[in-house]
Every structure is written in structure tokens, then in C-alpha cells.
C-alpha positions in Angstrom: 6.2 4.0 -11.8 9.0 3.5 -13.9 9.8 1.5 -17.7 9.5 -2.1 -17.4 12.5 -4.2 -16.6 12.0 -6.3 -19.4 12.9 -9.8 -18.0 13.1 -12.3 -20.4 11.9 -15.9 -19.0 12.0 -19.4 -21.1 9.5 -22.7 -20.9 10.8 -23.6 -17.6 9.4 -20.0 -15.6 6.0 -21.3 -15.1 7.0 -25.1 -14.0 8.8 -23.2 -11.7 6.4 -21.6 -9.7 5.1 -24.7 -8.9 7.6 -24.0 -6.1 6.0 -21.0 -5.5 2.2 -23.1 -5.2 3.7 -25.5 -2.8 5.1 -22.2 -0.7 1.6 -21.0 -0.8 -0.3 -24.7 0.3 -2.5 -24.5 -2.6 -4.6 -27.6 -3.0 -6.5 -29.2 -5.5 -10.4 -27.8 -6.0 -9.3 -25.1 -3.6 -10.2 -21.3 -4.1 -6.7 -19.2 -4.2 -7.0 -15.2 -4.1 -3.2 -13.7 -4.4 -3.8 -9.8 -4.1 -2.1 -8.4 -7.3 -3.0 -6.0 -10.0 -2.2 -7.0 -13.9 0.6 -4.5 -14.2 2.6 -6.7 -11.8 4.5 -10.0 -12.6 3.3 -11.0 -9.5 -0.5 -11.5 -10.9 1.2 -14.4 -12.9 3.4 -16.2 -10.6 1.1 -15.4 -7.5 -2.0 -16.9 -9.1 -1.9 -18.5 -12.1 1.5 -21.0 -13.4 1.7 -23.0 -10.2 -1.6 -22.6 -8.9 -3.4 -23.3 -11.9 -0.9 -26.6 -12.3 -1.3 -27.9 -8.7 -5.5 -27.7 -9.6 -6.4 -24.7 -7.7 -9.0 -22.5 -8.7 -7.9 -18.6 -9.0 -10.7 -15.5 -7.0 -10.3 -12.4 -8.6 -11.4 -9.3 -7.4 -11.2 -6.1 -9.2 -11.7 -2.6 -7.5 -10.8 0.9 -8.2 -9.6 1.7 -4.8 -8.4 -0.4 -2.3 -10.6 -0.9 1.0 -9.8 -3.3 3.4 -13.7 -4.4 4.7 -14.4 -4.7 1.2 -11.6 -7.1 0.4 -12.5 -9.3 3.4 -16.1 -9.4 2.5 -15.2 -10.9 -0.6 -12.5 -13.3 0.2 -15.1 -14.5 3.3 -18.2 -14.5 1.0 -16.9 -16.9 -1.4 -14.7 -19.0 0.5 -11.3 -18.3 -0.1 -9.0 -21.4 1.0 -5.6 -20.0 0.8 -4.7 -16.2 0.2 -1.4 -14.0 -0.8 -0.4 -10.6 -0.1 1.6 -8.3 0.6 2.2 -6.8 3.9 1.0 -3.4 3.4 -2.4 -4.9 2.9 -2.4 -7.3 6.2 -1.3 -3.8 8.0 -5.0 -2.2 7.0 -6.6 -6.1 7.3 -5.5 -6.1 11.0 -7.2 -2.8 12.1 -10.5 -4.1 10.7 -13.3 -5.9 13.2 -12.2 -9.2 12.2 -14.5 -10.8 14.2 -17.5 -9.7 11.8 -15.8 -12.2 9.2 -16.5 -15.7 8.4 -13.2 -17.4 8.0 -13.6 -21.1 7.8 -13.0 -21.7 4.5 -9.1 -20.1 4.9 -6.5 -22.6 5.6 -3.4 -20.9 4.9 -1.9 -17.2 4.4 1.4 -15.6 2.9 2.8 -13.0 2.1 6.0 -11.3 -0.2 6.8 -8.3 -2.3 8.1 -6.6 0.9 9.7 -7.2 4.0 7.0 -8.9 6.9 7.3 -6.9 10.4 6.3 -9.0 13.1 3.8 -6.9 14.5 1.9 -7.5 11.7 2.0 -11.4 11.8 1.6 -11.8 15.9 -2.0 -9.4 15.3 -3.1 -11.4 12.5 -2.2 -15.0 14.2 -3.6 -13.3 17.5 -7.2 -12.8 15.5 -6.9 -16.0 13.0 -4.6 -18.5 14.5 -3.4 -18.6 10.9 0.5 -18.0 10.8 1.5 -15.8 7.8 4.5 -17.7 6.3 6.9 -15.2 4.2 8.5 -15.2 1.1 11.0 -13.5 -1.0 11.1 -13.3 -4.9 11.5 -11.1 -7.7 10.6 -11.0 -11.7 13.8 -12.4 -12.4 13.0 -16.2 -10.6 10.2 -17.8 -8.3 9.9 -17.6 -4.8 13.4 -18.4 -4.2 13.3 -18.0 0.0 10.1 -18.9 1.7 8.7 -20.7 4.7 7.8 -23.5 3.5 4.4 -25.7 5.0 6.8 -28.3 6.6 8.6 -25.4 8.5 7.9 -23.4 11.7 7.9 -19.9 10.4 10.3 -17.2 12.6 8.7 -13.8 12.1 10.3 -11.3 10.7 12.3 -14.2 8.6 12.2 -15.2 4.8 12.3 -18.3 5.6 15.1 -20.4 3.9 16.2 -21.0 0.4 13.8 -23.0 -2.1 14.6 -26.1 -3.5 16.5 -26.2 -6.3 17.9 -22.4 -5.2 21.2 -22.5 -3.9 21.3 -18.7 -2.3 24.3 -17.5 -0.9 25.3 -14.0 0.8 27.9 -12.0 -0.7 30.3 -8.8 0.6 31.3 -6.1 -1.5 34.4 -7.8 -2.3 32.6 -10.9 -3.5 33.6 -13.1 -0.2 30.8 -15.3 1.2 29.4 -14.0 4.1 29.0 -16.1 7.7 26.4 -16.5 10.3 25.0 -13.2 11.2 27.4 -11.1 8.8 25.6 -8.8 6.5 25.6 -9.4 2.6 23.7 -9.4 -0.6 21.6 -12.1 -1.7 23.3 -14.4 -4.9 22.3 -17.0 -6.2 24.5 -19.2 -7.4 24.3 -20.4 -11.1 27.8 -22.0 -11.7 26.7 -25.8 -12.1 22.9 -25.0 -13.5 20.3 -22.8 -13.9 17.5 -23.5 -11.2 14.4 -23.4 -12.2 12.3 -20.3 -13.3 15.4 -18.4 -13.1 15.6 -15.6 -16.3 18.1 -15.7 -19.0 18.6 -12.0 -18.5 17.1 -8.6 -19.8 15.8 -7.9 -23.3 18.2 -6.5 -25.3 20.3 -5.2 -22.3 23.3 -7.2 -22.3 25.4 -4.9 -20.2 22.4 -4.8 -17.3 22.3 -8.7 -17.8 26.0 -8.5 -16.9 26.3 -6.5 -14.0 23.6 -8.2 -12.5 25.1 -11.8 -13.4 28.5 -12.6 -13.6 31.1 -15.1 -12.1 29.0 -18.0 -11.5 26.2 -15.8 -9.2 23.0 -14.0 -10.1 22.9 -10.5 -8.0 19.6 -9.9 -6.6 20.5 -6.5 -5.0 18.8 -7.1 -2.3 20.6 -7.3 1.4 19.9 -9.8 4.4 21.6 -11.8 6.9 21.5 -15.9 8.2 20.9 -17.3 11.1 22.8 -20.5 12.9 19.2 -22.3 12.1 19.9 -21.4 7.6 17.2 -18.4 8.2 17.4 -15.5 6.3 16.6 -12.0 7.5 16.0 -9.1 5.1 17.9 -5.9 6.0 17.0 -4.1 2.7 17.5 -3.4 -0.5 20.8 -2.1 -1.6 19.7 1.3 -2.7 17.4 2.0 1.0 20.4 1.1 3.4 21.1 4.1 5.7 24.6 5.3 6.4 24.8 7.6 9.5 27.8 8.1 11.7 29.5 5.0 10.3 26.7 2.6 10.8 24.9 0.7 8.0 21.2 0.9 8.9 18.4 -1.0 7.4 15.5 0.4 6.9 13.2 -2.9 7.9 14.4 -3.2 11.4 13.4 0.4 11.9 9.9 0.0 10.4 9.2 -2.6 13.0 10.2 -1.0 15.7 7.9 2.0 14.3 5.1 -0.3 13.3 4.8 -1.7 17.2 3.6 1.4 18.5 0.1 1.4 18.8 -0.4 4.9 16.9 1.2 4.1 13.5 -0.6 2.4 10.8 1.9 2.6 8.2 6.2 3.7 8.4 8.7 4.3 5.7 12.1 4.2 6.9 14.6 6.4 4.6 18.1 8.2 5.2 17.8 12.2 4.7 21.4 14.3 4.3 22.9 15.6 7.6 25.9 18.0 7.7 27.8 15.6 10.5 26.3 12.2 10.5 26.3 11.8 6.7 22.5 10.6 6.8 20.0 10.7 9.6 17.3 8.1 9.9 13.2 10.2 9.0 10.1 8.1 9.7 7.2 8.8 7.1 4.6 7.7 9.2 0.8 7.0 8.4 -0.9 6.9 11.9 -4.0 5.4 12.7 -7.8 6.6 13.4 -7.6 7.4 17.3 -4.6 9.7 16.7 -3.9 13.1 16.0 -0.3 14.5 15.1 2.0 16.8 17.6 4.9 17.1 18.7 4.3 15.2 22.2 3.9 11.8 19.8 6.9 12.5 17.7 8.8 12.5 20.9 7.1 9.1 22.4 7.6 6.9 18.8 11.1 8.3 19.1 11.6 7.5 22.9 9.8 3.8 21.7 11.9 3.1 19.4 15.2 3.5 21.1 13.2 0.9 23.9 12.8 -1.4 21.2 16.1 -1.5 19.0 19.5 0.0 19.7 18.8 3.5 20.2 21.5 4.9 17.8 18.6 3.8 15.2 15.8 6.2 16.3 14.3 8.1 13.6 15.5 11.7 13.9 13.0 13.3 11.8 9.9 12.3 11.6 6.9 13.7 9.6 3.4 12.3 9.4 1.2 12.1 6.1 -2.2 10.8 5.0 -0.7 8.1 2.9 2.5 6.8 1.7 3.5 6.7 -2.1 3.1 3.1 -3.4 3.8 1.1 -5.9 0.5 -1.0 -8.1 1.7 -3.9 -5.8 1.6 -1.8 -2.4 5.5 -1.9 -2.0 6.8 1.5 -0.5 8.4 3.9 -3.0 10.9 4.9 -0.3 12.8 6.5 -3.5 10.2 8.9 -4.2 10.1 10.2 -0.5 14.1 10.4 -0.7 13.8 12.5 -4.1 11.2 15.1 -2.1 13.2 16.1 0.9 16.9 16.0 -1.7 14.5 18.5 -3.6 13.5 20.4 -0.4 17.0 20.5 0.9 18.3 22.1 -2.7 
């Protein structure tokens, strides 16, 4: 999808993700399966430095396309004890027959690469009585915000900031942000480096720069904090909506999509309006027992306003057979935004 970012890590990257192990309850002689191809930097701190460290064992499972009974046969068939994803995978795990499944072996689930929409974690707690604990990271660090096994996850929520990981939110004029104000997610680096945090990009001293500077590492992502130290993601910096003065993230909007019982699968993304700057389109995937028209364009929409502040109702909405993905299963929200500015030209 793109040239790599070439993220330079030293000795202390895979220590690190023993961090990222305890996030994911591995245990010793336990069987952990983290769903991530090779191509990904996840398929090394999802499954082998920390896990491999804290005495796990490591399930792989290799296929040429993705097929949700398949995956659960597997992961029931050879006794998986703790298992990572990301979301867009528990969205097609949860319209399976879960009940033909033998899941006593599994002890613990999480998830990261993209934001978690509660739907998604009350149907899979609702099947498994498992509740899917979130976290956030990138190829630059660990899991750097996570709900941790000591805490009682909030869904929808990161969770709160790691240990050793002093995260901070951040304006566009560099003030720190309070309770409930939007910001960018820094990490602060002025008294050390934590651990498993990069030294910066290969041979790109000027991205290393304007990504890290005055004491803070930039993660370009956006969120907001709770009066409990909760983070919420709102997006990443490039997806945020502007329409009629409003910043709008595209995560809220997904949810709200993602609880009606006809969609499957929702991109949120901002598409040029003459007046309102941007209006907010739905890409939606829907599921087996439903069949495009105009009549369900109008109830998601009429839904939506019901369940978030209705000035954040997807305008346009079209529906597709699938969305474009990255190898990880994290929406390419870019490449959707790139066909309608090419449509609109």
C-alpha cells in the first residue's frame, strides 16, 4: 500500500513489548494466535518479542483469503488460550454461528490496529462472555494505551496510558489539552525515552523532526480523556471531518453506523461540498439478509441521527461489496477519499 516507513528501533524494542504481552494476558505454556500477516510490524510485536519472552507459545495460520469459519475452526481446534486482532476481523467473527465452536481453551481477547466500536465488543461478550480489552500502538513504540488485565475495560475506550508511557494530549498551538477537550496524542520524551520507543526514521532526519521535537513524540493521531484517565480515539489527523464548522471524527460515526443491524462493515470519510466545506459519506458493507435501496439509505440515516448528534448523519451514503484494506484489515479511508476527489474532478 505505500513505501515502508522505515522505523529504526534499538535493543530495548523487543523488551518492550513485554508491555505489550502483559496487555495481551499471555501466560506461560499458553497457545497465543495474534492475526497479522508478515508484511506488518504488528506480526512481531503482536506475537513474537513479548510473547515469546513471557513463555507463550505462538499459532500461526496462513491462508490466501481471509474467511471467518475457517479462522475459528482453527483457533478452536488447537486450543488457542489468548488471541489478538483487529476489529475488522471480530466484525465478520460476530456474524458467524458461534455456538458451533469449542471455546474453552480461550481465556482472553484484544484487539488494536483500529479504533474498537462497541457494538462489536457488547456482541462478542454477549456470545463469549470474554471482554475484548483495546489497545493503541504504532511501529514507532509498543502498545503505549491499553486496557490492561487489572482494569475494567470501557468500550469504545483505549484504555489508559502504559507504564513507563507518559501520553499527553496536545492542541494545535502545543497547549495541553483538559478533560474532554480534543487533542493529539504525544508522548512525552523530555526526561527519558520509554521503552520500545524508536530513535526516529532511517535516513529521514527532517520526518524524524516534525514528528519529534520539543520534548514530545507526535503520534498524529487524535482522541480525548475522560475524568476516570481514559482515552477515546476520535481519529487520525488526516480522517477528521470539517463540515459547517464542526470537527467530526470519523469513529463516532462508524459506530453509530455499525449498530444498525443491516451493516456489516462502515467507512466514515468527508467528501467536498460547495456550502458545508465537507459532508460526512458512509461506505457501507451491509450484511447477508439485506439488499440495497434507497428506503435503507434513509433508515441508517434517520438511525444515526437517533444515536449521535444528528448534525453527524452521513449525507451520502453508497454501498459496496467490500471496503479497501490494508494487509492488517485497517480501512484505507484515503483511497476512498482519492475516488470520489477523482469523481468530482
Amino acid at each position: 500500500t505505500g513505501l515502508p516507513k522505515m522505523v529504526e528501533h534499538d535493543y530495548t524494542y523487543p523488551l518492550g513489548h513485554i508491555i505489550t504481552a502483559h496487555w495481551q494476558s499471555v501466560v506461560e505454556d499458553g497457545l497465543h494466535y495474534t492475526v497479522a500477516d508478515t508484511g506488518w510490524a504488528k506480526a512481531m510485536w503482536g506475537q513474537i518479542y513479548g510473547q515469546w519472552i513471557m513463555g507463550s507459545a505462538v499459532f500461526v495460520y496462513d491462508y490466501e483469503r481471509f474467511d471467518a469459519a475457517h479462522m475459528l475452526e482453527k483457533a478452536s481446534k488447537y486450543g488457542v488460550t489468548t488471541f489478538c486482532a483487529p476489529p475488522t476481523i471480530y466484525r465478520f467473527l460476530i456474524k458467524e454461528d458461534l455456538s458451533k465452536y469449542n471455546f474453552s481453551t480461550l481465556k482472553y481477547v484484544v484487539t488494536a490496529g483500529e479504533p474498537l466500536n462497541p457494538e462489536v465488543y457488547n456482541k462478542l461478550y454477549e456470545y463469549t462472555g470474554l471482554k475484548l480489552m483495546e489497545g493503541f500502538g504504532q511501529t514507532e513504540c509498543v502498545v503505549s494505551v491499553a486496557n490492561f488485565p487489572w482494569m475494567e475495560p470501557r468500550p469504545g475506550s483505549m484504555g489508559k496510558p502504559s507504564p513507563c508511557y507518559n501520553i499527553k494530549l496536545m492542541d494545535n498551538n502545543g497547549n495541553l489539552c483538559d478533560v474532554g477537550e480534543e487533542g493529539e496524542i504525544v508522548i512525552e520524551t523530555s526526561e527519558e525515552k520509554p521503552p520500545g520507543l524508536f530513535r526516529g526514521y532511517y535516513r529521514d532526519p527532517e520526518k524524524t523532526k516534525e514528528t519529534w521535537h520539543d520534548g514530545y513524540y507526535n503520534t498524529g493521531d487524535t482522541a480525548w480523556i475522560d475524568e476516570d484517565g481514559y482515552l477515546w480515539f476520535v481519529g487520525r489527523n488526516d480522517d477528521i471531518i470539517k463540515s459547517s464548522g464542526y470537527r467530526i471524527g470519523p469513529f463516532e460515526v462508524e459506530s453509530a453506523v455499525l449498530s444498525h443491524p443491516a451493516v456489516l462493515e462502515s467507512a466514515i470519510t468527508g467528501v467536498p461540498h460547495h456550502i458545508r466545506g465537507q459532508v460526512i459519506k458512509a461506505t457501507i458493507v451491509l450484511t447477508r439478509d439485506y439488499e440495497p435501496s434507497e428506503e435503507l439509505k434513509k433508515e441508517i440515516q434517520n438511525h444515526v441521527k437517533g444515536v449521535t448528534a444528528p448534525y453527524k448523519y452521513p449525507r451520502v451514503i453508497e454501498f459496496v461489496d467490500e471496503l479497501p484494506k490494508t494487509i492488517s484489515g485497517k480501512i484505507r479511508r484515503i483511497d476512498i477519499r482519492s475516488r470520489d476527489e477523482e469523481q468530482t474532478d
